[in-house]
N, C-alpha and C positions, 0 to 999 in steps of 0.2 A: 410171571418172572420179569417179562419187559417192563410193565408198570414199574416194577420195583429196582430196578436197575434205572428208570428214568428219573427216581424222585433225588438220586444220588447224581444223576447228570450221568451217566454210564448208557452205551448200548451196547447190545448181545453182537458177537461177532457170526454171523449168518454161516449157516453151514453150506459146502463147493453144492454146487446144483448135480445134482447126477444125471448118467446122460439121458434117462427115461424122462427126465423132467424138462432137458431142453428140445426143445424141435426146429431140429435140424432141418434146415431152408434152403435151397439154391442160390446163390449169389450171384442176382441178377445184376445187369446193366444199369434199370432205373434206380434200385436202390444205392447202387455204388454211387450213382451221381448225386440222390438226395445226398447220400450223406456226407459226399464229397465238397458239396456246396452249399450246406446248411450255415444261413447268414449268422451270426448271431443278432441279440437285440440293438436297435440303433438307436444310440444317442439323442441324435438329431430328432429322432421323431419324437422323440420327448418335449422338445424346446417350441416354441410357440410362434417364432418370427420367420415367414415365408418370404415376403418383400417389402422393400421400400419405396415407396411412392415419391420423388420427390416435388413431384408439382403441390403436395400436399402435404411434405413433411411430416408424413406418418408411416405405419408400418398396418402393412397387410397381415392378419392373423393366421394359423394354419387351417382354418375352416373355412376361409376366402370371405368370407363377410365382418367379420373384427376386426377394429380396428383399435390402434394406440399411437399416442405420442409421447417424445421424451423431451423435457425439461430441465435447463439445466439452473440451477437456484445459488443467486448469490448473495449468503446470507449476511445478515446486519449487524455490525462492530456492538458487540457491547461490553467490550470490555471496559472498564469502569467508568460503567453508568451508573446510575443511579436507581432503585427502587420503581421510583416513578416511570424511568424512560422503556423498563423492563415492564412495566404492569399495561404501558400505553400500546407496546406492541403486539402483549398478549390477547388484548383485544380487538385488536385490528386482525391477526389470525383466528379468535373468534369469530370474525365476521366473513370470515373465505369458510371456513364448513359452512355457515349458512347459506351461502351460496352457491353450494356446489348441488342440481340437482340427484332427487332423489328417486331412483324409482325401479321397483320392484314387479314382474322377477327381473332377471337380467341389470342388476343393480351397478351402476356405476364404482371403479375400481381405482381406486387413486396411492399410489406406489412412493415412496422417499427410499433412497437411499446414501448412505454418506460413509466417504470411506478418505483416506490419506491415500494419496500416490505422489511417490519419489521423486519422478521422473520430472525433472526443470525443463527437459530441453524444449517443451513449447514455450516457457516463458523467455530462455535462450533465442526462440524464431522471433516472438515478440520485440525484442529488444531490438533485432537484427532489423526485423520488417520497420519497425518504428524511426531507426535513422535517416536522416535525410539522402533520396536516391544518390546526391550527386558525392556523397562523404562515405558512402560505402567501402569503396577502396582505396580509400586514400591511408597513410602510414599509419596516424592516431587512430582513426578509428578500427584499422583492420586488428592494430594490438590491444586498443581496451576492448572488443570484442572477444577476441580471444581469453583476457583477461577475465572477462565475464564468464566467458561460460565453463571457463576452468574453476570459477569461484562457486558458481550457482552447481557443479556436477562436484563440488567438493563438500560442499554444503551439503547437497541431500543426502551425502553416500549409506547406509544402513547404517543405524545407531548413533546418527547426528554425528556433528561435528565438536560439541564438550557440551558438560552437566552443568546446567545452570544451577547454582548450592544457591542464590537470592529468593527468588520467582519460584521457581514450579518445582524445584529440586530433582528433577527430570532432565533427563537427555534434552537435549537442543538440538533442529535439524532442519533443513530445508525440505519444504513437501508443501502439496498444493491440497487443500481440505476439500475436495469435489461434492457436491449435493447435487441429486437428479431427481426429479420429480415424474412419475409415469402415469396418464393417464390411460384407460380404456375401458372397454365393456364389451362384454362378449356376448352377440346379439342371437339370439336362440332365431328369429325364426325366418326360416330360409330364405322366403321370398323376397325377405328386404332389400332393396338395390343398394351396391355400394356408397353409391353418392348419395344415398340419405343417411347410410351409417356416418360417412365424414362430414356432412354437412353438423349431423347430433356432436361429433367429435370436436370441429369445430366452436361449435357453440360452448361445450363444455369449457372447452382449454380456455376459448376468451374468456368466460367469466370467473372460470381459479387464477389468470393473470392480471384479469382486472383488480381482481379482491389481493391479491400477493403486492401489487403495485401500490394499492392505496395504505397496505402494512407499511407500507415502508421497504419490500423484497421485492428488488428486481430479477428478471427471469429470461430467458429465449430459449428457443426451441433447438433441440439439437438436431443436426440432421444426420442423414443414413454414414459417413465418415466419424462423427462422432460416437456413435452409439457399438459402429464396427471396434472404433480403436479401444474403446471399454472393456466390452465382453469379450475380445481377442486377448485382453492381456489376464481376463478372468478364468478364462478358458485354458489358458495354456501358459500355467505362470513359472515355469522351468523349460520353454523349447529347446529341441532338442540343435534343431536347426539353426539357433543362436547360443548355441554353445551354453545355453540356462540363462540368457542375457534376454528376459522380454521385453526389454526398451527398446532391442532393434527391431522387434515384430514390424514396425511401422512402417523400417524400411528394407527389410526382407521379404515382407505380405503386407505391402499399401493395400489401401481401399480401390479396388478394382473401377467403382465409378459406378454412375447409375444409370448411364446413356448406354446405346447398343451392346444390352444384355444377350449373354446366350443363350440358348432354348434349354428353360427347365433350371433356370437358375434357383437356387434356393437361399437365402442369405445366412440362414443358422449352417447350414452346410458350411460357408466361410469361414466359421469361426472357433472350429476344432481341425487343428493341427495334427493332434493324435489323438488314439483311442481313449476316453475316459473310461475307467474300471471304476464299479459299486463294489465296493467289501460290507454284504451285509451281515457279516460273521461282526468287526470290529463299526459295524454304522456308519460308513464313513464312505467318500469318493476319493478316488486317489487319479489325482489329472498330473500327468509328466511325474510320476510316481510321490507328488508331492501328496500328506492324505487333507482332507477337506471334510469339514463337517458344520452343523449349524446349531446352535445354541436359542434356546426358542423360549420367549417368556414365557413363564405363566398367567404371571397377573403384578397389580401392586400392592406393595406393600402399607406406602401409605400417599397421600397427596404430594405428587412431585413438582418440586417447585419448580419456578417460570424459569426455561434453559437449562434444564438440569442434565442434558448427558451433553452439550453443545457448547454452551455460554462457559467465559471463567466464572471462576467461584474462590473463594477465599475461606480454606480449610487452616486453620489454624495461620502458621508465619509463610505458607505457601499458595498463590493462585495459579488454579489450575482447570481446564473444562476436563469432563471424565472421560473422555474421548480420545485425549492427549493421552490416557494411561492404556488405552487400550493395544493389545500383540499390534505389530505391522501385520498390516493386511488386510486387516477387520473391519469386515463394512456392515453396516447394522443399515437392516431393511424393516421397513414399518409398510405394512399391507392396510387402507384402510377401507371400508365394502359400506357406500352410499346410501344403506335403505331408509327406505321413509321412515319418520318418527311415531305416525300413528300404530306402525306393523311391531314397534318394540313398544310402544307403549301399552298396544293388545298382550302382550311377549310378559311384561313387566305385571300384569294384570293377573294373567292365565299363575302366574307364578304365584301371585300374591292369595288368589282364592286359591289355589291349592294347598295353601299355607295354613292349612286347619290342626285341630288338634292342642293338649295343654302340653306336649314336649316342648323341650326347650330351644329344641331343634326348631321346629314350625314356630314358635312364638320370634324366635331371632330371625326367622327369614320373613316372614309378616311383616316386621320393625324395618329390616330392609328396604321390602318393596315400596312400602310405605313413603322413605324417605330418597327412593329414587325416584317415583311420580313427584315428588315435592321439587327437588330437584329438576327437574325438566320442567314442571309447570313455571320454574322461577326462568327459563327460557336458555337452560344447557342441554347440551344433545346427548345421545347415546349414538354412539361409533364402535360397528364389529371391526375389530383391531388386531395385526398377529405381527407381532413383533419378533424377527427374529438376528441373531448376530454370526454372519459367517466369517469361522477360523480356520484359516489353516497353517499349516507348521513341514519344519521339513523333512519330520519326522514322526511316527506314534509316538512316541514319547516326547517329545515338545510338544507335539499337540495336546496331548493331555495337559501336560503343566500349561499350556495356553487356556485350555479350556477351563481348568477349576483360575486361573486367574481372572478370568472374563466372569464367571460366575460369581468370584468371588467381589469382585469389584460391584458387579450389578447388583449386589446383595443389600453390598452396605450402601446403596443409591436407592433402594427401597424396589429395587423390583426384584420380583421370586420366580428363577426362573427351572424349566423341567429339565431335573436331575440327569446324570449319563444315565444312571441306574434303570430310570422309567419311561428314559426316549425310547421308542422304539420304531420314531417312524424319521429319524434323521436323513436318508438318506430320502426318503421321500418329500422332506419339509424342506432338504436343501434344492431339490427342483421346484416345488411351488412357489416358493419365494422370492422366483427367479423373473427377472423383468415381463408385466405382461402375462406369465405364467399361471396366476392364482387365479383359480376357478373357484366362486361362490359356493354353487351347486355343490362343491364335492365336499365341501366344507361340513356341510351335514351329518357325514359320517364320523369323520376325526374329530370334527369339533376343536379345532386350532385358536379361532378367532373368538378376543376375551369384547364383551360391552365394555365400550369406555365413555365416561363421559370428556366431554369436546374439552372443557376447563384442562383436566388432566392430559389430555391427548394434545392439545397445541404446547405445552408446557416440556413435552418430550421430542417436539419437531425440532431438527436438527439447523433450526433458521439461525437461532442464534447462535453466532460467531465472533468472528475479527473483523477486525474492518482492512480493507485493502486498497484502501485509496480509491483513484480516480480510473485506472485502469492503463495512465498516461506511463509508459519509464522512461519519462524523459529523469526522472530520480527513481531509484529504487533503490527500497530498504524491504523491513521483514517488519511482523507482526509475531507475539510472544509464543503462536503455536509453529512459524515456521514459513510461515504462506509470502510470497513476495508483496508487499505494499509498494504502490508506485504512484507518484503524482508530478507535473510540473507544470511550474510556475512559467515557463515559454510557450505552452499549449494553448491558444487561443479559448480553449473551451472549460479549461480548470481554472482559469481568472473569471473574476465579475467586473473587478475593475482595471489591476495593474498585476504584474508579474514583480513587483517592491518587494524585500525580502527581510525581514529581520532572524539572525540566530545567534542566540545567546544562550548560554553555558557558562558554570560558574568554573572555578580553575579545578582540572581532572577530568571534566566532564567527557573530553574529545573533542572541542569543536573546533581544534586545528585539524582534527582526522577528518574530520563532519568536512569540512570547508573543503580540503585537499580532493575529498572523493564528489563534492558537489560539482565544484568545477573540473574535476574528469572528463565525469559523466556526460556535463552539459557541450564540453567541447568536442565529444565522440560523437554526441547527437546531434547535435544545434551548430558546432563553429562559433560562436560566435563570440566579436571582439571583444575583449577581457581586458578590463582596466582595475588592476589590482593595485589598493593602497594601504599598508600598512607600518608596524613599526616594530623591529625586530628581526628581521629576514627571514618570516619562518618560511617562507613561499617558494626561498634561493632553490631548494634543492626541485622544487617540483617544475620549477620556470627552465633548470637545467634539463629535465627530463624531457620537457617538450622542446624545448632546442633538439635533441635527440631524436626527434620522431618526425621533423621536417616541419615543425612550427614557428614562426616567426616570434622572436621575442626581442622586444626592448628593456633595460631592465636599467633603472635610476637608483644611484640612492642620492639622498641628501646630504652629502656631504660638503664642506667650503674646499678642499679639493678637487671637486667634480663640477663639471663644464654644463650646470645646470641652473635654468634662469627661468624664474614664474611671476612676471610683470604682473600685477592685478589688476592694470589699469588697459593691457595691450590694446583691447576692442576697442576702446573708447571712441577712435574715428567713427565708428560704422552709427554712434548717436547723431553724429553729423548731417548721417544720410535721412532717418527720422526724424529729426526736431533739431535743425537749423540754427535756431533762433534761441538766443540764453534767456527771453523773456517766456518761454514757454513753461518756463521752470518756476513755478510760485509755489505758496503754504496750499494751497488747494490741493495739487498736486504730490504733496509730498504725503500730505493727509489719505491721499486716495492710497499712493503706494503700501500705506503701513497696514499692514494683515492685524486680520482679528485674530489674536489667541484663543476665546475664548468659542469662535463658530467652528466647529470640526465637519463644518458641510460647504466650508468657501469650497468658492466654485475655482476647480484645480486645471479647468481648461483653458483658461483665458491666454492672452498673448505673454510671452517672458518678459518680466520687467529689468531689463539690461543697465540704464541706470540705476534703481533702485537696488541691483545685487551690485556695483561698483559703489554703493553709499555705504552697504553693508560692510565690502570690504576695507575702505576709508576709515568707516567709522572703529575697527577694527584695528587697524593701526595706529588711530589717534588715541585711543583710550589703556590699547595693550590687550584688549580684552577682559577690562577690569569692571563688573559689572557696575559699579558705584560711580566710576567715572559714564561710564554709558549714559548713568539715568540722570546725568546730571547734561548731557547730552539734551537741546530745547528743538523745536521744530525750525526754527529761523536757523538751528546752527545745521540743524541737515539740508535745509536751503541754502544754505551757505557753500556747505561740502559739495553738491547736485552744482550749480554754477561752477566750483572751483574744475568741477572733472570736466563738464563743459566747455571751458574757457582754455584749460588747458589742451583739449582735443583740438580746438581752434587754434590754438598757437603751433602747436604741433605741423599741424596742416598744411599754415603756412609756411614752415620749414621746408616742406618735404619730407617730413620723415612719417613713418609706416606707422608706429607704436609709441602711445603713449605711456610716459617710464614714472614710478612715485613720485621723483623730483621735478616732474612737471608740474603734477596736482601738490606738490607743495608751496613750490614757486607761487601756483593760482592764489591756493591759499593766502600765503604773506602777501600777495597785490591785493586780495581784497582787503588785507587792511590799511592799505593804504586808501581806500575807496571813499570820499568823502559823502560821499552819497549816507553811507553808514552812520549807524550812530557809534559812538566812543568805545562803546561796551562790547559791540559787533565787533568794531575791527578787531578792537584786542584779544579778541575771541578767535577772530581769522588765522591772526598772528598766531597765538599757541597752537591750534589746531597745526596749524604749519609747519611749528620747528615742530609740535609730536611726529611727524611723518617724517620729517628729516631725519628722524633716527633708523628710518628702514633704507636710507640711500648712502649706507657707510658698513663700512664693517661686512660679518657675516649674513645680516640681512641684504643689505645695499649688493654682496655678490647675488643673492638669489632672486630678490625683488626691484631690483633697479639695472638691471642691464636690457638690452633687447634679446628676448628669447627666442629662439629658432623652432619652428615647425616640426614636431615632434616625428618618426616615422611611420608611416600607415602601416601595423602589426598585429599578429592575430595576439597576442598578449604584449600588454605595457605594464609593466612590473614598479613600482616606483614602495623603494622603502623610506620612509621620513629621517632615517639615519639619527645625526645630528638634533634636529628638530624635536623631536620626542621628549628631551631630558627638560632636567626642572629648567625653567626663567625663559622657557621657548614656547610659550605657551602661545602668546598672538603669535610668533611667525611660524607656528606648525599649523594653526587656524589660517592664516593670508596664502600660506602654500597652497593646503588646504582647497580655497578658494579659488585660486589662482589655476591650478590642475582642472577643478570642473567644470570652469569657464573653456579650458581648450577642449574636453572631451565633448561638452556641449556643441564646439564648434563643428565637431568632428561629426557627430549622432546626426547631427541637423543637416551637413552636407551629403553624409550617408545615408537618409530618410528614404531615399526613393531604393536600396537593392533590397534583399530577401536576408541579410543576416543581420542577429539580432547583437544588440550588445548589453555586454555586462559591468557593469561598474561596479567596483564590490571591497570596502572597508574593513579592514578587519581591526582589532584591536579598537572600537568604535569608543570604549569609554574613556580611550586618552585622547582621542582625535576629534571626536565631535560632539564632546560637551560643552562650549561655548555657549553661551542663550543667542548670542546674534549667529550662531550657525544656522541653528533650525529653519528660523523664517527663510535662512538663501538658501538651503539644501530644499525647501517647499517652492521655492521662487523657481528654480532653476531647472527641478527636475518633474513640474506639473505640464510642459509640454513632451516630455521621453514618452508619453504611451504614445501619442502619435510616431515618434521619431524609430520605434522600440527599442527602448534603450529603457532596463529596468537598473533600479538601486539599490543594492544588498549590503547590508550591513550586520556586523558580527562584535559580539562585545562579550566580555567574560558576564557582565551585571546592569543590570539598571542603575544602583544608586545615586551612580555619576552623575546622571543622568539632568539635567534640571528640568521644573516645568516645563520652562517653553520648549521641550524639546516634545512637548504631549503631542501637537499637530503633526509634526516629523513623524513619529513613528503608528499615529492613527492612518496616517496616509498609506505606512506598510501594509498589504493586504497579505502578505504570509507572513506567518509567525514560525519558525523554527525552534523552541524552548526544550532543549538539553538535562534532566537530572535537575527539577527543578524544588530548592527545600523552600521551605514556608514561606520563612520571610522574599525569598526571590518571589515568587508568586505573589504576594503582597505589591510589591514593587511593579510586576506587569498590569497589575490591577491599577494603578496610577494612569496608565498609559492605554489599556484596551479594557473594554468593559467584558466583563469575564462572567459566564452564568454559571450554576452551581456544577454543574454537569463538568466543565473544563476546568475549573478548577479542583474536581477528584481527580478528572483524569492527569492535570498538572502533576499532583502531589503523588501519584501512584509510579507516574515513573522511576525506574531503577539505574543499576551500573554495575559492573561487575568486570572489576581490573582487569584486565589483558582482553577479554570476552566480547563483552559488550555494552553500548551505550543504551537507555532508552531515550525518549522523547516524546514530544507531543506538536504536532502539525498545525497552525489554526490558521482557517483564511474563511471568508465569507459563506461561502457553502461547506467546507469539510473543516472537521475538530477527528483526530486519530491520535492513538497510541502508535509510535513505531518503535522500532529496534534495530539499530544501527548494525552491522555484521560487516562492515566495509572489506573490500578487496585485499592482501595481504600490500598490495603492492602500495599502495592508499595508506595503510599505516604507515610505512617506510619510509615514504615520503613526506609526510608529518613530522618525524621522527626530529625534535630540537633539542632535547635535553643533553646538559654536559657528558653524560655516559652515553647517548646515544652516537652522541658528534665521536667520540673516542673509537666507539665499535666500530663505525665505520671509517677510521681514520687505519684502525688496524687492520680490516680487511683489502681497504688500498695499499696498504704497504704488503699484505702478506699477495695478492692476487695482480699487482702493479696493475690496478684497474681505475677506470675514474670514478667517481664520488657515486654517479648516477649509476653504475654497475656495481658498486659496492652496496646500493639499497636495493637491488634487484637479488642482492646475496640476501639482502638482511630479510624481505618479503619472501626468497624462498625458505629460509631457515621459520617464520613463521608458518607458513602452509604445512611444514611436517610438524611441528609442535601439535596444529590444532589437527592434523593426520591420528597422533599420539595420543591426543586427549583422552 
């Protein structure tokens, strides 16, 4: 009757015992106390990590002689690469299994895991540790810090911050994509001395970090703090004691340290909070009543391509890695067990001669074995492999719906994995899987782990990724899964040659937001002097902001109203003090000064050529900036021009006076036509050259370029808008300004050379301001000694087109490229300018945009080419913020809050922070 009440899932309800049937017993003392203090089963003794070594940076096993260590993998940007640059790494991972020994029994154990976590606030310490000690507490940086880590803890909060509908059609969200790599082996026989198991240790991990290194995947070793704060927030991921908050584990239950332990420390002990409960009714763990379970492959379905749960991929109008789709929380653990090849190739053998018989069955597994000797002898490995994915949920019912979506997801990625229906050993498979944990040996029985060949198994390692910059935040942006990207152009060690900057974006793109959050940043981290020139005042409201914060600002505009005078000729005296003598000045000379266009390897160290950037700007003057007059322009008449500034400093001199003004070097000019020394043609050459420049010592020029300029003041930002200057028929005197400005900033960087802060000079609107052809060679003349001086030059323009030729050396000398949302033809356009391999140019054209949301871009400098994704600060757009309806909004929240302009963007940046709250 039992049998048949079982087949139905029923059992019989047992009949009361009657009292002949129990035996009544005295109720002793020792039994009360057994069972008063009967432990139950411990956790802990499950878990495999006894201690940490740190003179070795490994982990002591629970049998006292195993050893392991943990790695932490930083995987390698591929988002849109290329075929090629994906097939080259995949065999560079090819070549680290081969080098990992093999050896049997006791087979070496080598562990990945990769999971997403929330939690910013290390890259928040990052950011904080990274600024300069002495700007810590100083006003700007104490509130863009703050500004930071309000943005970075907004960002990650559960469920992202908005759905990107372009790109991945997914949620968007700040989160760090952690990969860990574990090795160890669990040494069977007793005698072994520790220090030979770590020595073997040792050797192993060098040679998996050598072979990771030459892929192309950098690595380091986590130590006993790292591995704690892991498995502490794995362990206890609802505590009770942080109100279900496990980001303050950290600082509720810091890492206790590895110095003056107490007797009988155990380090798995550390790392449960509370009791974990097994429910083998429902297969599952429920830690802080959260439940927990683990999803286990079985096998594949078919040959997984290179990055297939890791890398983006391009599913139809959406790019996505399949990892990106996976629940929060889900770390996917890949087990992989070292043994030698000849022991599966016996393995693969024994199978094959077994393989007898005319079923159809035996003839198909014949066929197989067949063609997996073939396979290996072609020099692919076979790897026992067990892949498993752990989910948990905050409830059984989300977990389920997590778990058939994990399954479901894995499905259609071609791997098949064991059903809920036929696990049966979940709750067992979720502790062997566990770092370190997975015993070989036991393996035998369950038979967990599937042969995989090496091709397929490197193709499912979680290396490929995003790329995340240099590691530098002196800039930080994001990358399309979330991860912060960080690189800067002031870090001595992310230049090769100059910290020079080009960024351009066409109109929409954001690269007044781009600019506004650059120079933030750089002056929370760096300080350093800012020399801002553009045209338009988009800069006004941000130059206000830091007046606000205890920043020095100078702020110009160009207007014939304003008490503002840029002599081009001021320095002129100091030629005096090098070259004396007006005979010094010949056709040789002026031949040496004239730059190669066509060498983009002149040598950019050499000494500043001072007159030769005062011919420039002469020549400038004379002609209007009119290319046609320039080339009509002969080498005697720039000898000509070189004397006139000369002769004029000379006259000057003997004045007494300080600065030499246009109408001196015009003056020069018309005496040299009087010069009979000349021939006929010279003079009259002299002569026009002369009155040309007389037209800049009258009128609106003559205010700006012909009076004696005063000594600008020493400010952590110089703000200068070209005002007036910018509109049509201003063309040379917005070019002589122009000039005129980086002659004094020059004087400035040069006098400043010897402190510790850096400066910035930095153009915006570059395609109405420095398209001139006689610009480039002086902005190359001028600012080829600033890397000694550190003084780098940044430049921002909506496009190239403007652009001419000669402007090709100017911005080859750029060593960063900033390129915003770039279509085709723009791309086309920086190909003029920088030589572009195929690779940058996908990733050019892949970049996106996505109104209100986000900008994408592309990074290029000597050593790094990156996809970023702009997510700027709320306050950073606001600041930006130039459009006629924008001016309005905040015209009406001054009126409505009688606030000033810089509090009414502080309105307008919090009313975006609860938008993207809202999203």
């Amino acid at each position: 009757m039992k049998d048949l009440l079982a087949l139905f899932g029923l059992t019989a309800t047992p009949a009361a015992p009657s009292e002949a049937d129990v035996a009544l017993r005295p109720v002793t003392r020792r039994r009360l106390a057994r069972d008063q203090y009967t432990r139950p089963p411990s956790f802990t003794d499950l878990l495999p990590w006894c201690e940490y070594l740190p003179d070795h940076q490994a982990f002591l096993l629970e049998d006292g002689r195993s050893v392991g260590i943990v790695l932490e993998i930083t995987p390698v940007g591929c988002e849109a690469r290329p075929p090629s640059f994906m097939g080259e790494l995949h065999q560079g991972l090819l070549g680290m299994l081969s080098n990992v020994l093999e050896i049997d029994p006791s087979p070496w154990v080598v562990q990945v895991y990769v999971q997403d976590e929330t939690d910013l606030r290390t890259t928040s310490a990052a950011l904080r540790d990274y600024v300069r000690a002495d700007l810590r507490d100083s006003t700007l940086t104490r509130h863009w810090l703050a500004v930071m880590d309000a943005h970075l803890s907004a960002t990650s909060r559960p469920g992202g911050v908005f759905h990107d509908s372009v790109v991945t059609n997914w949620r968007w969200g700040g989160k760090l994509r952690r990969t860990r790599l574990v090795v160890y082996r669990r040494f069977r026989r007793e005698e072994q001395p520790l220090r030979d198991s770590l020595e073997q240790l040792r050797d192993q991990v060098g040679r998996l970090r050598a072979s990771l290194d030459a892929a192309g995947v950098s690595s380091r070793v986590a130590d006993g703090e790292h591995v704690y704060d892991w498995l502490l927030q794995w362990f206890n991921p609802k505590p009770g004691i942080c109100d279900g908050d496990s980001a303050r584990l950290a600082d509720i239950a810091p890492y206790p340290g590895d110095r003056d332990l107490p007797f009988g420390r155990d380090f798995a002990e550390l790392l449960t909070l509370s009791v974990p409960q097994s429910d083998t009714d429902a297969n599952l763990w429920r830690l802080d009543g959260m439940p927990h379970t683990v999803v286990s492959v079985q096998g594949l379905r078919r040959a997984p391509e290179i990055g297939a749960l890791t890398a983006e991929r391009a599913v139809g109008d959406q790019v996505y890695a399949v990892f990106d789709r996976l629940p929060v929380g889900t770390v996917m653990a890949m087990t992989l067990v070292c043994r030698p090849q000849d022991l599966l190739r016996a393995h693969v053998a024994n199978v094959k001669r077994a393989s007898v018989g005319d079923g159809a069955e035996a003839v198909l597994a014949h066929e197989n074995a067949s063609q997996v000797e073939l396979q290996m002898a072609r020099g692919d490995r076979l790897v026992p492999t067990y892949m498993s994915f752990y989910v948990r949920a905050e409830n059984d019912t989300a977990l389920r719906r997590q778990v058939n979506h994990v399954e479901s997801l894995l499905l259609q990625n071609g791997l098949q994995t064991v059903g809920r229906e036929s696990e049966f050993l979940a709750c067992d498979a979720w502790l062997r899987n566990l770092p370190m944990n997975y015993d070989p040996a036991l393996d035998r029985s369950h038979r967990r782990s599937r042969l995989m060949f090496g091709t397929h198994l490197t193709s499912l390692l979680p290396v490929y990724g995003r790329s995340r910059g240099t590691g530098h935040p002196g800039q930080l942006f994001w990358n399309r899964g979330g991860e912060p990207l960080s690189f800067d152009p002031l870090h001595k060690d992310d230049r090769k040659k100059n910290g020079h900057m080009l960024i351009v974006g066409p109109t929409g793109a954001g690269k007044s937001a781009t600019l506004v959050y650059l120079i933030m940043q750089a002056l929370a981290v760096w300080r350093p002097r800012v020399y801002l020139i553009e045209a338009g005042n988009s800069f006004g409201l941000m130059c206000d902001y830091l007046r606000s914060h205890a920043l020095s600002v100078h702020s110009v505009a160009m207007q014939p109203n304003a008490d503002v005078s840029l002599p081009p000729f001021a320095g002129a005296l100091s030629l005096l003090e090098t070259d004396p003598t007006l005979a010094a000045v010949d056709l040789e000379a002026v031949d040496a000064a004239t730059p190669d266009d066509d060498d983009p390897a002149d040598d950019l160290e050499e000494g500043r050529d001072l007159l030769g950037e005062m011919e420039i700007a002469a020549r400038i003057m004379i002609t209007g900036g009119d290319a046609r007059e320039d080339a009509r322009m002969s080498r005697a008449d720039r000898l000509v021009i070189r004397r006139a500034i000369l002769e004029a400093a000379g006259q000057v001199r003997a004045t007494g006076r300080d600065q030499v003004l246009t109408e001196d070097v015009a003056t020069a000019l018309r005496r040299a036509g009087q010069d009979e020394s000349l021939d006929p043609r010279r003079r009259e050459r002299a002569v026009d050259m002369g009155d040309a420049l007389l037209l800049f010592c009258s009128g609106v020029a003559g205010h700006f370029f012909n009076r004696e300029g005063n000594r600008w003041p020493d400010v952590d930002v110089t703000h200068l808008d070209m005002g007036i200057l910018q509109r049509e028929g201003y063309e040379d005197q917005l070019t002589v300004a122009y000039i005129a400005l980086m002659n004094h900033i020059n004087s400035v960087v040069e006098a400043r050379q010897h402190d510790a802060r850096p400066t910035l000079v930095i153009t915006d609107e570059g395609h109405i301001i420095t398209t001139n052809p006689l610009l480039a060679p002086y902005v190359i003349k001028i600012t080829k000694m600033w890397r000694k001086f550190g003084a780098w030059y940044w430049i921002a323009t909506q496009n190239l087109d403007d652009f001419p030729d000669a402007s090709r050396r100017m911005l080859s000398m750029l060593e960063w490229w900033l390129c915003l949302v770039m279509p085709k033809d723009e791309v086309e356009q920086i190909a003029r300018f920088r030589q572009l391999t195929d690779e940058q140019r996908q990733m050019l054209l892949s970049a996106r945009k996505e109104s209100g949301k986000y900008t994408e871009g592309v990074v290029l400098t000597d050593s790094l080419a990156a996809l970023f994704r702009n997510v700027p600060p709320a306050l950073a757009l606001a600041l930006a913020q130039t459009e006629k309806d924008e001016k309005a909004a905040r015209a009406q929240i001054m009126r409505c809050e009688h606030c000033s302009e810089v509090e009414a963007a502080m309105h307008i940046a919090a009313g975006i922070e609860r938008r993207r709250a809202g999203d």
